[in-house]
N, C-alpha and C positions, 0 to 999 in steps of 0.2 A: 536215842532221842526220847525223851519223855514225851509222854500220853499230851502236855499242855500244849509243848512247843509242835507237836504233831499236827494238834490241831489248828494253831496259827497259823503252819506253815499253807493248810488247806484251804482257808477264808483266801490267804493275801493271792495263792492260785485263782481263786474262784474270782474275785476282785479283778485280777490283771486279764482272765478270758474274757469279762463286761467288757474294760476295758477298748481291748483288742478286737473287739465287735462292733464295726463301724456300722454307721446309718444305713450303707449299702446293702451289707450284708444283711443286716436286719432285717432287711425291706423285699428279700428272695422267701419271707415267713408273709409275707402278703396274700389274701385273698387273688386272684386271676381271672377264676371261671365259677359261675354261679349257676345252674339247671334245674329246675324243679317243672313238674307236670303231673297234673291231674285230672283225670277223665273217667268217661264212664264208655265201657267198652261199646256198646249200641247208639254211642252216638259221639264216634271220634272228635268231634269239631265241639266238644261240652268239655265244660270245667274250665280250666285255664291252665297255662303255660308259659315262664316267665324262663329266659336264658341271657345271661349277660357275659359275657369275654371277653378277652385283649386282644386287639387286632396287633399284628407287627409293626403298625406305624404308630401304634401306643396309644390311638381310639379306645375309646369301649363300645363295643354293640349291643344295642340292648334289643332285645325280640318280645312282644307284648301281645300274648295269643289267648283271648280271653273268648273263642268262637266265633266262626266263617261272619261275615268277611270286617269284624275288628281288631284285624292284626295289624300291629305296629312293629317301622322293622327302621332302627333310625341310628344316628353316631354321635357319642359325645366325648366331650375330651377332658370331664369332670373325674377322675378315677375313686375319688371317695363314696364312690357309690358302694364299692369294693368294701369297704370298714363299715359300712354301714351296715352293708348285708352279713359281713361277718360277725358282729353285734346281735344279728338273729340267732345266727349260728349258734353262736355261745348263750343266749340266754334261753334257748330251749336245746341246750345241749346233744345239738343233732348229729356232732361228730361221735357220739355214741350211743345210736338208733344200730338196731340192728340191721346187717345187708338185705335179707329178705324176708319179709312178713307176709305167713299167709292165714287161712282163714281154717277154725278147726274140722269144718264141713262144707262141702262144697256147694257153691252160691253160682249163679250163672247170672250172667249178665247186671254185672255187680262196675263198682268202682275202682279202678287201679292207679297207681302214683308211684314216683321216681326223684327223686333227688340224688342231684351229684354235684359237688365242689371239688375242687379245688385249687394248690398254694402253689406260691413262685417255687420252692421246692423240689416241686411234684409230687409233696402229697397227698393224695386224695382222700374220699371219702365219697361213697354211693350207697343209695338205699332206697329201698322200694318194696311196695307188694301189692295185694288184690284182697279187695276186702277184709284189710286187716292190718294195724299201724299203732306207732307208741302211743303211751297214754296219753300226751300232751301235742300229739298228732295235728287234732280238731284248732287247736290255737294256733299252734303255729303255722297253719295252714292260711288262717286269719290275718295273723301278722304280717305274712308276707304280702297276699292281696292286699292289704292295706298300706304297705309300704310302697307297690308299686302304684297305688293312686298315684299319686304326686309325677309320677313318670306317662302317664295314661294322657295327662291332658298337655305334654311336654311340646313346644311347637316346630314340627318340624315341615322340611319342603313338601308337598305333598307329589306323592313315591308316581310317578305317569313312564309305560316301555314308550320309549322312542320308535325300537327295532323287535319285531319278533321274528326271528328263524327257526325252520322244522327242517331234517332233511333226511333222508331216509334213502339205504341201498342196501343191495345184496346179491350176491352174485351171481343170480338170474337174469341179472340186469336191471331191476325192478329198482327204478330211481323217481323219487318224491323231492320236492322245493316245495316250500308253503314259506312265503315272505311280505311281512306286513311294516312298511314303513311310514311314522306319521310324517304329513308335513301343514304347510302353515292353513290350506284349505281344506284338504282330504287327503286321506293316507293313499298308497301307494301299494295294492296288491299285488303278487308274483305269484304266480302260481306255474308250477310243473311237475306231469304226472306222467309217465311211461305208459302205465297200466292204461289212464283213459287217453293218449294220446294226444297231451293236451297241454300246451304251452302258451302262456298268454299273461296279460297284463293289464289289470283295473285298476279306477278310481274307487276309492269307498269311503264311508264316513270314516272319519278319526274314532267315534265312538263305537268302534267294532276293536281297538284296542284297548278300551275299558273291561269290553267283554272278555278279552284274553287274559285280562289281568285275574278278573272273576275266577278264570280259571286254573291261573295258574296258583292263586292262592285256597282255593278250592282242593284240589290233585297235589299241595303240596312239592310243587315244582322243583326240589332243591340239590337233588342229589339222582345218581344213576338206580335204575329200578333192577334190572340183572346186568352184573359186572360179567358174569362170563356164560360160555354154551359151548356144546360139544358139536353142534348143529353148526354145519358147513354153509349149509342153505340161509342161515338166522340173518334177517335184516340188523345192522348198524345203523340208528339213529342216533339224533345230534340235535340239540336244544339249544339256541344260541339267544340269547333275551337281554339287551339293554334298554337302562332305566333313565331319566333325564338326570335323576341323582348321581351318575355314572355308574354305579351297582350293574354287574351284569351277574348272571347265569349262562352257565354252560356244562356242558357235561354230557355223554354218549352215555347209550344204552343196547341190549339188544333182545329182540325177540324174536320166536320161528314162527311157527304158524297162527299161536298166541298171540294176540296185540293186546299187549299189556295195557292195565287200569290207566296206568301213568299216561299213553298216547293216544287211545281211545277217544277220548273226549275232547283232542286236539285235531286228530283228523277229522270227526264228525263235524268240528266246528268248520272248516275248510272245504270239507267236501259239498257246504251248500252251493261252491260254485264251479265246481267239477261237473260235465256237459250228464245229462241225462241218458240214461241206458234202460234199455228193454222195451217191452211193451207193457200199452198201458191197459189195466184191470180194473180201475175205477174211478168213476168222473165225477164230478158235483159240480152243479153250476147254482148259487142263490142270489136273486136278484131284487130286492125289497124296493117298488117302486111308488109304495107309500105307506102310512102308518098300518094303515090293514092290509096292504096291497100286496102280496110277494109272489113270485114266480120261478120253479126249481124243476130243474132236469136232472135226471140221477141215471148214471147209464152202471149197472153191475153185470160180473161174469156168471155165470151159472153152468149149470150140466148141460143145458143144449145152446151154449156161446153166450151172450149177452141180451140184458133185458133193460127197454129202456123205457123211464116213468117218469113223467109230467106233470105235475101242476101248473095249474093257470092260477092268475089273481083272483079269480074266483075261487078258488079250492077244489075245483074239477081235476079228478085223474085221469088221467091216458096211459097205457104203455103200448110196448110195440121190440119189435125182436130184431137184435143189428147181428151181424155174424163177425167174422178176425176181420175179413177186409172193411167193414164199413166201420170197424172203429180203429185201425191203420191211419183212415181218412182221418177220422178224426180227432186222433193225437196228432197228427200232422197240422191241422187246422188250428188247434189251444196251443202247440207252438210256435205258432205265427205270432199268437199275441204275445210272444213277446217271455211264453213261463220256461223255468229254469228253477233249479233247486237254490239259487241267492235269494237272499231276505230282498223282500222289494216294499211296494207299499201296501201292504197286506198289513190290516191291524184288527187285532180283537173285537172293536167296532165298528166293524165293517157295513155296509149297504150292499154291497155287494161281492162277493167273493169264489172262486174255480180252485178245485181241489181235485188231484189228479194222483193218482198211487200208480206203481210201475211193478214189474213181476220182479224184476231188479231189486226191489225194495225202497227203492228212489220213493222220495216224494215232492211232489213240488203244490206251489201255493200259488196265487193272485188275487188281490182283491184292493179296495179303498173304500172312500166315503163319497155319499153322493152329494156333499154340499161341497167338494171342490169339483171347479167347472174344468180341467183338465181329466181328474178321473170320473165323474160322470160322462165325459164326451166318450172316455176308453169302456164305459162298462155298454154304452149303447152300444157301439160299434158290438162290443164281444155278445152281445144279447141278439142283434139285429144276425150276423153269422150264426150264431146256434140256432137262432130261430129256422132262419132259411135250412140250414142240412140236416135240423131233426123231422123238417115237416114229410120229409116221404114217408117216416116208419112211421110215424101216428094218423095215418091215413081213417 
């Protein structure tokens, strides 16, 4: 075979592979998954964060995390968003950035960043580092925040949990329920605790599931925090969170003695209304009964028991000296009216306000304002009883 006819024969191969390369097939060299994030290590929830995917039912998700709480987490069924973003790709040549960039001397508390693609294929492509990135880094960093403008102001349902579930065991027996359900007036509290002996069931605002949400995009809600332990003792917890969008969360975790980042700030949200424990160590009572006017009782612990000090509206001090039992009495007395570690109507501007700390570490709150005549009618009553049982010690 001659050198010409050789060559022929290679075009009319090359030709018939086009050929035999249907649309389909083509279409497995498609963009998929798109990942980029950039932050600055002293302050996780800075910079921004852009992730797009294919769900199985052939959605795309798009995730829009540009710092707490302007994340956007939504679905659409446009896929050309995919060709778009591979257009960045290719015109800042990012499939050939290097896998890891670092920095020639060491920077603390500096900037770091990640990108990862990839194709129906599965071929990828990731890269990332800490202060330090291709030359053309700075723009296409640009490009892309600028691309997903257009996505940022995109309109979707707004994202509200229906249902939140916590639950928690371990083979001490040590069994948790924390369940908050909204409905059409006020949501629906469940609460059950082993440890405080405590099974019950409240009315609460719906907007204490706002505050959940706070949280849970706050802590990063999305995934298990430790998958295993060697620790026989280790509680098994379970996060169960549906969204009115139908979007749920779910996923087990476990910890021993540890209560991890991830739970923490779910049981403290919870346990405002777990019953109070211990004894109490310090009192506040302020009672602002006019623009100059105010009158405060302050009972605190000391080396020889408790000391307790007064003001009048006048600005006259008093003190006088309670021992364990006379302030027994009177934690017994401030929970009559009524206090307990739940948010009540206790507000910043308050006229009047009872602050109470427990050796427990418990704390609890009460207070309002005196131009509503239901909590004015509660702070005389709570002033008219401390008056009466503080009068023997300030003899």
């Amino acid at each position: 075979m001659t050198k010409k006819n050789y060559l022929l024969l290679m075009l009319m191969c090359s030709f018939a592979s086009c050929i035999s390369q249907n649309p389909k097939d083509m279409k497995t060299e498609r963009l998929t998954y798109f990942s980029y994030n950039h932050h600055n290590t002293m302050a996780w929830h800075s910079g921004e964060k852009y992730n797009v995917s294919t769900e199985k039912d052939g959605r795309v998700h798009i995730v829009i995390d540009e710092g707490f709480p302007e994340e956007k987490d939504f679905y659409i069924d446009d896929t050309t968003i995919f060709d778009e973003l591979d257009s960045i790709i290719m015109a800042f040549k990012m499939h050939k950035w290097k896998d890891d960039y670092k920095p020639r001397m060491e920077i603390f508390d500096g900037d770091s960043w990640s990108l990862y693609f990839k194709y129906g294929s599965d071929k990828s492509k990731s890269s990332g580092g800490y202060m330090a990135w291709p030359n053309n880094y700075h723009e296409a960093r640009n490009a892309i925040s600028t691309y997903f403008q257009k996505w940022r102001d995109y309109p979707i349902q707004a994202k509200e949990i229906n249902l939140f579930q916590y639950t928690c065991k371990n083979k001490q027996g040590r069994d948790i329920e924390y369940r908050m359900e909204r409905g059409e007036q006020e949501a629906k509290l469940f609460i059950r605790n082993a440890e405080y002996d405590t099974e019950k069931e409240v009315s609460v605002s719906n907007d204490y599931l706002k505050e959940l949400q706070e949280l849970v995009n706050m802590y990063r809600l999305k995934e298990e925090y430790n998958r295993t332990t060697e620790d026989d003792s280790a509680s098994v917890y379970r996060f169960f969170i549906c969204y009115n969008t139908g979007d749920t969360i779910d996923f087990t975790g476990y910890y021993t003695t540890f209560v991890s980042g991830q739970t923490a700030p779910f049981l403290s949200f919870f346990g405002h209304w777990l019953p109070l424990r211990g004894n109490l160590v310090r009192f506040e009572y302020y009672y602002n009964v006019s623009d100059f006017r105010e009158i405060k009782y302050y009972v605190t612990k000391d080396d020889d028991g408790f000391t307790l000090s007064h003001y009048d509206e006048r600005g006259q001090h008093r003190e006088g000296k309670m021992n364990k039992e006379d302030v027994s009495r009177l934690q017994k007395l401030v929970e009559s009216f009524g206090l307990d570690k739940a948010k009540d109507e206790f507000k910043g501007n308050s006229t009047w306000h009872l602050f109470t700390d427990y050796d427990s570490k418990d704390i609890a709150r009460l207070g309002g304002r005196g131009d509503d005549d239901a909590s004015a009618e509660k702070a005389q009553h709570i002033f008219d009883a401390l008056t009466a049982f503080f009068a023997p010690y300030l003899q």
